[in-house]
Structures are given as C-alpha cells and as structure tokens.
N, C-alpha and C positions, 0 to 999 in steps of 0.2 A: 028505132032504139037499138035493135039488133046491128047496124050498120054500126053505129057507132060505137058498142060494146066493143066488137070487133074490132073495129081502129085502133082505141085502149087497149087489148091485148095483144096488137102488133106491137103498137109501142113499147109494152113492157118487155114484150119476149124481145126485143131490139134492143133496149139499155140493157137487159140483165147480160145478153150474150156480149156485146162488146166490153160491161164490165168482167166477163169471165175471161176475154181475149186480153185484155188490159191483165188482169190476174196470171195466166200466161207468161206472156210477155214479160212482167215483173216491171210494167210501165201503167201510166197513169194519162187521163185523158188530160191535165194536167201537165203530164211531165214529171212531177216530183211526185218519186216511188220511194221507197222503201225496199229494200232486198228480203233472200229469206234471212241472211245474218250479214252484221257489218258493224262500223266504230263510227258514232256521230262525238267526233271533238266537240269540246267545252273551252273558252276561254271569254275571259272579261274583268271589268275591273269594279271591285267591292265597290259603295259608297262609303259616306262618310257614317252611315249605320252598320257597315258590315254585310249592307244588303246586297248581294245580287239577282236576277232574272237573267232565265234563258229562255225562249221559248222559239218553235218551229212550227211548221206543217206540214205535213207527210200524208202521202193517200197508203193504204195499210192494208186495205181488202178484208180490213175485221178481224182478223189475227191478233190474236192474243200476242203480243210480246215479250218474253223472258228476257231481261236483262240483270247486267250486274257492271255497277258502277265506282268511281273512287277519285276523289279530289287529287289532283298530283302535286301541286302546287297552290299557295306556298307551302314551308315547309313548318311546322307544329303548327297549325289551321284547327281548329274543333269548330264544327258547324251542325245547325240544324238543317234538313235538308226534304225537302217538299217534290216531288216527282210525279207528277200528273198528265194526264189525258183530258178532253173534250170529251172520254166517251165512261167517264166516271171510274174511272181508275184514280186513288188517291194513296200515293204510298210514301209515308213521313219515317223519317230516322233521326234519332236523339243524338248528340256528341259522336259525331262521325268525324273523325281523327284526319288528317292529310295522309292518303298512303292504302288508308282503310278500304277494303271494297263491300258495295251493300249491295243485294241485288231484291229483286223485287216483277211485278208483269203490270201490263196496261194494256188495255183493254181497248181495240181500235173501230173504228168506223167503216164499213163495207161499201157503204155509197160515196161516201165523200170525204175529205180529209179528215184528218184526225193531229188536233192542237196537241204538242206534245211541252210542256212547262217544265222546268227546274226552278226554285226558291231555293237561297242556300241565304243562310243569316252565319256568319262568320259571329262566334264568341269572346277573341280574344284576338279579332283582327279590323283594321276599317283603311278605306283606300288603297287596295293589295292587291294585285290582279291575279285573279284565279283562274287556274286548269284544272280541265278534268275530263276524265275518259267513261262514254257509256258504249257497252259494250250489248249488243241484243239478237236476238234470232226467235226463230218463232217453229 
C-alpha cells in the first residue's frame, strides 16, 4: 500500500511542477495559452435573430482575468451581451451601445482549459456582421 501511495505522490508532485513550468513559460501542454495581457478580436455575422456566439478555449492557469470590452462595429448596434467562463464566471450587460466599453473578470481553470463564451443578441440589428474588441490581463 505504501508503494503505491508513493507512486500517486510522484505522480502528483510531476503534473503539478510541469504545470508550474507550463505557467512559466506562459505556454500550455496544449499549446493554446493565454498571456498575462493581450487583445482576443471578435468578429462574425448576426443571424437572422440578431443572435451571435463566440466562444474559445484558452489554458489560463486559474487567473482571474480583468477585462474590458466594446463592440466596434456596426455602427448604432444596442445589444445585450453575455460574457462567460467554464469556470463560473457569468457577466451580462444591458443596451450596450456600438462604441461603448463594458468591462467585467472571469474566472479560469488551473488544470485545464477554460471555455471562454460571448452571447451578444443585437436589438435593433439582424444579419450584420459584428466586431469587437476584448481587451484582458490578469
């Protein structure tokens, strides 16, 4: 039983230190990192509800992220706008204008990626291709 205990706590003390070498390095065993700041562009095209989706996966090493964001395009755009995490981060904003910037944190995953989601429902637009810029560091 001792043998074995022992094996498990190689193991662990071995992923915890290559994820700390991974955190380091500001790379992922994976590949897809995330920085400690940087600009993840938005683009795509409304439906015929006004509805868009964006979503990513990023390894994050559990770092809370501050961001702050803003539609750029098109141009008089009011949207509701849904901003989430995989790791329970859930941050909504009312009539958010084209131009406007809203900023907000999310909340990341230390062991393994962390989904990152935009929902944006266009008010007074459908079929319109939308930009926009998030802006984050941690």
């Amino acid at each position: 039983m001792e043998n074995a205990l022992e094996k498990i706590h190689e193991s662990i003390i071995q992923d915890l230190s290559k994820a700390i070498e991974f955190y380091k390095q500001g790379t992922s065993p994976a590949g897809d990192k995330i920085g400690a700041s940087g600009k993840l562009p938005v683009s795509g095209q409304l439906n015929s509800e006004g509805i868009y989706y964006y979503s990513t996966a990023k390894s994050c090493f559990g770092v809370n992220l501050k961001f702050t964001a803003q539609i750029t395009a098109p141009a008089d755009g009011i949207f509701d706008i849904q901003i989430k995490s995989t790791d329970d981060s859930d941050n909504k904003y009312t009539d958010i204008k084209t131009g406007q910037a809203f900023s907000g944190t999310l909340k990341t995953n230390f062991w393994g990626t962390t989904q990152i989601t935009i929902s944006l429902q266009a008010k007074n637009l459908k079929n319109d291709t939308v930009n926009g810029i998030l802006e984050y560091s941690y």
